[in-house]
Every structure is written in C-alpha cells, then in structure tokens.
C-alpha positions as CSV (number, residue, x, y, z in Angstrom):
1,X,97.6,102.4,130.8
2,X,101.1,100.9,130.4
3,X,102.4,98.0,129.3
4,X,106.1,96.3,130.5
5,X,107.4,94.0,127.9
6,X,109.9,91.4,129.2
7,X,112.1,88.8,126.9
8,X,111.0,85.3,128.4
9,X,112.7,82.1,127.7
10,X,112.8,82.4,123.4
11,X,116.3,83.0,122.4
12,X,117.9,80.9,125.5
13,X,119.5,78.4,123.5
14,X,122.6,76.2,124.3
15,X,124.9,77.9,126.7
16,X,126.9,78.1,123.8
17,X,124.4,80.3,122.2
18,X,125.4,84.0,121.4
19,X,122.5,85.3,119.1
20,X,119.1,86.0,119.3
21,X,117.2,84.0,117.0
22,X,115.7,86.0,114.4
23,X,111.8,85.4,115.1
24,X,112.2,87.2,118.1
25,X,112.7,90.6,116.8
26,X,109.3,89.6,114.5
27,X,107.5,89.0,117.6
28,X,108.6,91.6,119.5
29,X,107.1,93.8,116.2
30,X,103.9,92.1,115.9
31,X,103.5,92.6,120.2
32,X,104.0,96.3,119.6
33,X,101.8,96.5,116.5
34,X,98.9,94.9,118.4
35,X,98.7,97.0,121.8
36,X,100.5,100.5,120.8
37,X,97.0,101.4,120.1
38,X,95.5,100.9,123.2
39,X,99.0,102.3,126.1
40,X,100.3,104.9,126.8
41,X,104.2,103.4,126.4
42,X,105.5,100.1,126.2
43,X,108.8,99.5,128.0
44,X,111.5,96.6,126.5
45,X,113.6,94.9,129.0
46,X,116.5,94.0,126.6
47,X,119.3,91.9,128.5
48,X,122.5,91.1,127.5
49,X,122.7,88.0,129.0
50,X,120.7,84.9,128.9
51,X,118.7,83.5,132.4
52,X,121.9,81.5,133.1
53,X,123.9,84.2,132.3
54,X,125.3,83.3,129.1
55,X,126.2,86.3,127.0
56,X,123.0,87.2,124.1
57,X,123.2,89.7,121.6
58,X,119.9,92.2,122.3
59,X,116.8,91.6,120.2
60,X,115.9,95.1,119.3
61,X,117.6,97.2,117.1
62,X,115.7,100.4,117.7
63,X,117.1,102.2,114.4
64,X,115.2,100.0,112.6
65,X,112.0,101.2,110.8
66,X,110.1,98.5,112.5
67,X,110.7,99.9,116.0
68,X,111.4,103.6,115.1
69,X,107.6,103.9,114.3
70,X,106.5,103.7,117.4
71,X,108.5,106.5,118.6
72,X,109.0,107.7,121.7
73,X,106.2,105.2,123.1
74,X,108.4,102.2,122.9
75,X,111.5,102.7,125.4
76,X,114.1,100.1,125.8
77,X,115.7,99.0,128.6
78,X,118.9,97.2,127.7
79,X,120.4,95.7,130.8
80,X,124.3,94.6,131.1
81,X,124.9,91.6,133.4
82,X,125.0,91.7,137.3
83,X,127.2,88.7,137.4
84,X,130.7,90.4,135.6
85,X,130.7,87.8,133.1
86,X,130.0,84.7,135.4
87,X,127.0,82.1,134.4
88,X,124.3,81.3,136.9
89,X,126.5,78.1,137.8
90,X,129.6,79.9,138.3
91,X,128.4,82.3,141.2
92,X,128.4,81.5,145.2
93,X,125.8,81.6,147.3
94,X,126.5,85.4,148.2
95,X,126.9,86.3,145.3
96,X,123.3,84.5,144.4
97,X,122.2,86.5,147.3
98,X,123.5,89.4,146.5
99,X,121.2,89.4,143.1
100,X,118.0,89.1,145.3
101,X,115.8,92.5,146.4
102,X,115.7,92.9,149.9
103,X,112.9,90.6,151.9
104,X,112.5,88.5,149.2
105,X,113.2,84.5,148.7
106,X,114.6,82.9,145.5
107,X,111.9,81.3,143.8
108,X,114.5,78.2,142.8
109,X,118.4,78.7,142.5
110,X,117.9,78.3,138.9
111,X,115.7,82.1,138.9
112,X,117.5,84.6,140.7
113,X,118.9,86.1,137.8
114,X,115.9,85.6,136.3
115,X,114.2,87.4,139.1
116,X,116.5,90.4,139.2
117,X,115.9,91.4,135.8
118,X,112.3,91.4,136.0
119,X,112.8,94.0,138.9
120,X,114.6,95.8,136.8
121,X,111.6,96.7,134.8
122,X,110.8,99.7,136.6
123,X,113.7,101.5,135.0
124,X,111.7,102.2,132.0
125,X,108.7,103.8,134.4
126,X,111.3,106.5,136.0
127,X,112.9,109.7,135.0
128,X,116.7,109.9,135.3
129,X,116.2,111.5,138.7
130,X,113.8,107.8,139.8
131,X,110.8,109.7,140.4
132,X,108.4,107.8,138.7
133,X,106.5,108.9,134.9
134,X,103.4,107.4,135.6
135,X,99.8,107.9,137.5
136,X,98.2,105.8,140.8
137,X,95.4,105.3,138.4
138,X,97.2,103.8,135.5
139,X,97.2,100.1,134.9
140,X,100.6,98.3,134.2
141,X,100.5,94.4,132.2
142,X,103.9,92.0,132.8
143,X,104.5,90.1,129.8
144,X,106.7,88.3,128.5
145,X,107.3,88.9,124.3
146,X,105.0,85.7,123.8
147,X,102.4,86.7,126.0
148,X,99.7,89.3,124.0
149,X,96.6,90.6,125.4
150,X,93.5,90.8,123.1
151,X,92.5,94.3,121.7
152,X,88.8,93.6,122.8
153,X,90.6,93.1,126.3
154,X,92.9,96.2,126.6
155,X,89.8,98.9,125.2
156,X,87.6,97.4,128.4
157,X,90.5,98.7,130.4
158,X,90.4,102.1,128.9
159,X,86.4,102.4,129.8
160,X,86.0,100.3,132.7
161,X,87.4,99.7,136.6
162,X,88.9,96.5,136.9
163,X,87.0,95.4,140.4
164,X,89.5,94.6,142.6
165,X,91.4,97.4,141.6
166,X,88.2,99.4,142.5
167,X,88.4,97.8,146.3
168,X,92.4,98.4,146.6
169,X,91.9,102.3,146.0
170,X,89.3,102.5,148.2
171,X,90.7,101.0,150.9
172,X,94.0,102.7,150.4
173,X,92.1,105.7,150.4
174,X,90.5,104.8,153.9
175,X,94.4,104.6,154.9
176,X,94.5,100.8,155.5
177,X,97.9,99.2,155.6
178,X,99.3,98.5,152.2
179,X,100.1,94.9,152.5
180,X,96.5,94.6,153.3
181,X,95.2,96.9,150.7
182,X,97.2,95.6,147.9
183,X,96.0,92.2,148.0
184,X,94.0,91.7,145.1
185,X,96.4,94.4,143.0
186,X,97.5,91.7,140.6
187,X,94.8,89.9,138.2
188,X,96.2,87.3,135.7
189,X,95.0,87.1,132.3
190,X,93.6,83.8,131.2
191,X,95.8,83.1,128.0
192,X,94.8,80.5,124.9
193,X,97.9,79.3,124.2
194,X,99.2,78.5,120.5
195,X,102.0,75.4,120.1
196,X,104.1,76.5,117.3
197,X,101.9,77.6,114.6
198,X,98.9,80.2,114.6
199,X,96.6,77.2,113.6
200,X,97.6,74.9,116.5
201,X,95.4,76.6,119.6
202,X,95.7,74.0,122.9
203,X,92.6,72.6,124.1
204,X,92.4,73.8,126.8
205,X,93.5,77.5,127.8
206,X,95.4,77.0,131.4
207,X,98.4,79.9,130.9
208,X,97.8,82.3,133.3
209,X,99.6,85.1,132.0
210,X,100.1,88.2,131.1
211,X,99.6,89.8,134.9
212,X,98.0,93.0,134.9
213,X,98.8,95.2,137.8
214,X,97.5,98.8,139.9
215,X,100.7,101.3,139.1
216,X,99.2,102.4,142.7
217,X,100.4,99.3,144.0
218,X,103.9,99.6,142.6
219,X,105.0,103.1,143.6
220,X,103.8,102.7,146.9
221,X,106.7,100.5,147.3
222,X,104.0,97.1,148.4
223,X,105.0,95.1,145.5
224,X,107.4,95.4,142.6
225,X,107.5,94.0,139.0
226,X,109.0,90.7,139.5
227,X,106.3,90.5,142.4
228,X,103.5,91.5,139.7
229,X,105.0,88.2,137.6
230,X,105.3,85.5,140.3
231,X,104.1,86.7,143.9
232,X,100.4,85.1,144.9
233,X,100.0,87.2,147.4
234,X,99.1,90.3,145.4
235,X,96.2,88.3,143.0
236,X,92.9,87.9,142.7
237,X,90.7,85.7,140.1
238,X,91.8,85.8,136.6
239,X,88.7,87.0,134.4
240,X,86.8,83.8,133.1
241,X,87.3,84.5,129.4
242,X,90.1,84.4,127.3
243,X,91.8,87.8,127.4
244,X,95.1,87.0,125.6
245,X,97.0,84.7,123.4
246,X,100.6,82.7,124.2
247,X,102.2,82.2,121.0
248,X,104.5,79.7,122.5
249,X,107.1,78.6,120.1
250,X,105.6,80.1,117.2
251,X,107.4,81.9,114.6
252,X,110.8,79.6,115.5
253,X,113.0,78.1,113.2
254,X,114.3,73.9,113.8
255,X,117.2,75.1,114.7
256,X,116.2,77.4,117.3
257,X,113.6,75.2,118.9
258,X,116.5,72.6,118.9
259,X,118.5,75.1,121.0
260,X,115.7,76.0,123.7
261,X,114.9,72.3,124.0
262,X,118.9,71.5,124.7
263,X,118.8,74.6,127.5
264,X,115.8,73.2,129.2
265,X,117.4,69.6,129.7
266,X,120.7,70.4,130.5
C-alpha cells in the first residue's frame, strides 16, 4: 500500500508570500508519523511555487531528524515551476494549455497549475528509467498534508479487498475495456473535519477526501493522479463511516491564516 502526499492550499499566502509557514513542516511530521506504520512509502510533492505561481520556499527539509527517520520510505518530490517565473495571471491561453495533460479539460482557469502538479505525483512511483516501483495490487491514497486517514482505516486495507476494487480486477482480468473497467477505481474517504483546533470537530463530516485509488488503474494508463483527486468518473461510494480526519487550519498561526484568507479573496 502507498500513500502520495500533496501540499494543498496551507502556505498560499498573499502573492507576496515567499515562506512556508512554519506549522506546515509540523503537519507534514505528524502525517508521516501516523501512516508510516501502515505503507509501504510515502511520496512528498514539494513545489516551489504557490497554485498561482508565486515563488514558496519548500516545506521539507529532509536533513532534518524529523524527516530523516523515516528513511528511505519518505521520498520527496520537489518540483521547480512550469511557468519560468510567470504567475497563473501572467500566462496566455497557450501557455495555460500547454500546462494541461493531453485529453483533459481545465477544471477552472484558476487550477491548471494546480492540476499539473498533482500529475506530477507519479514521479515519486517511478525509477529513473519511468518504469514504475509499484504492484497492480497495491492501493495508492491522494492527500493533501491536511487530509489523514485513520489507523483503524489503513490496517483494514492491509487485510481486506476494498469491493469495487475486487470488481475492477476481475473485470480487467476478463479483458474488458479499461475505461469501463476502471470505473469504480477511485473510493473517497469520508473525512471529519477539524476547524482550527483539535477540539473544534464540524458537525457534520461532509469532506470527501483523501481518495484512495487501484495502482492497477494508474499504470495502465486509464487514469492518472490528478484524475484520482478530482475526476468522477473513476468513483464509487465513499465508505459510510468516518475513515479520516481534515485538520483544516489547524496548527496555523494569525498571521498565517491572515495570509490564506487575503489569497482566497483576491
């Protein structure tokens, strides 16, 4: 079992930002720390640029104690920017187009670059020759640093078949078309979700998130990570209980939840 870990929004900040505020390298440790027990590696997209493509200093400083624990399970993936030092505003339309994977549609103009670094994920799943380090069989979750599955949640997936997952090999195995077959490769994880302190859970638990995915799916070329994240067509039910937490804004300092908050309107 693998798990990809993406940076989401946290650390955005004014487009005057340049740092990465320092509760994000705490969360990225107490991610690690909760599911290293239970995969096999967890990959860190690291990017050095924001969502608008405002330059950001990288959140993991993998000389550090707190990261070289985990050895060689935890690979980064640090990621320069696509866009040679142009923002998100600054970029044509071909050059917006240029970002997308081929047969794919923008979700919004606002999320291409957003979009082109979650497909970049797969870099941490391949050799330096791109043939891929991982197994049909093995189970891949898309999260974002906030987004942490439950222990009880990742040991079922070490001892039992995830249904639909069941169905998708069987029918690939009967040599179905993939696009058919793959339907139901994505399950999304229904998430309680905490507003800025441990002790502040939501009512109710709507995030839908982390996406757990069939590795089968992915190297057959059907789907890729940015698809496990956003496309529909690849997902089936989410389980009914709660199988992960969303920490959402917890851990951030005032002035840090100031600069999100100043991104998100401007």
């Amino acid at each position: 079992m693998l798990v990809v870990e993406e940076r989401g929004g946290r650390g955005e900040g004014s487009p005057h930002a340049r740092d990465v505020p320092s509760g994000q390298a705490d969360l990225y440790e107490l991610h690690f720390l909760e599911v290293s027990p239970f995969v096999s590696r967890i990959v860190a997209v690291d990017p050095k640029m924001t969502q608008q493509g405002h330059q950001r200093n990288v959140s993991l400083n993998m000389s550090s104690p707190r990261f070289r624990r985990f050895g060689d399970q935890l690979r980064r993936v640090e990621l320069e920017s696509p866009t040679g030092g142009k923002t998100l505003s600054q970029l044509s339309v071909a050059e917006r187009s240029s970002l997308l994977r081929s047969g794919r549609e923008p979700l919004n103009s606002a999320f291409v670059l957003e979009q082109w670094t979650r497909a970049q994920m797969e870099q941490g799943f391949k050799d330096s020759h791109g043939n891929w380090e991982m197994e049909e069989g093995d189970i891949v979750i898309v999260a974002d640093s906030d987004e942490i599955p439950l222990r009880h949640f990742l040991a079922a997936l070490q001892y039992c078949e995830v249904p639909s997952f069941k169905m998708v090999n069987l029918m690939l195995d009967q040599g179905m078309e993939h696009t058919l077959a793959c339907r139901g490769a994505v399950v999304p994880l229904r998430s309680q979700v905490y507003e800025y302190f441990m002790d502040c859970p939501t009512k109710q638990p709507i995030w839908m998130r982390p996406n757990v995915a069939l590795a089968r799916c992915l190297m057959n070329g059907e789907m890729d990570f940015e698809d496990v994240r956003t496309s529909s067509r690849h997902r089936t039910s989410p389980p009914r209980k709660v199988a992960a937490r969303h920490l959402h804004n917890v851990g951030m300092s005032l002035q840090d939840l100031g600069g999100t908050n100043r991104h998100r309107h401007e």
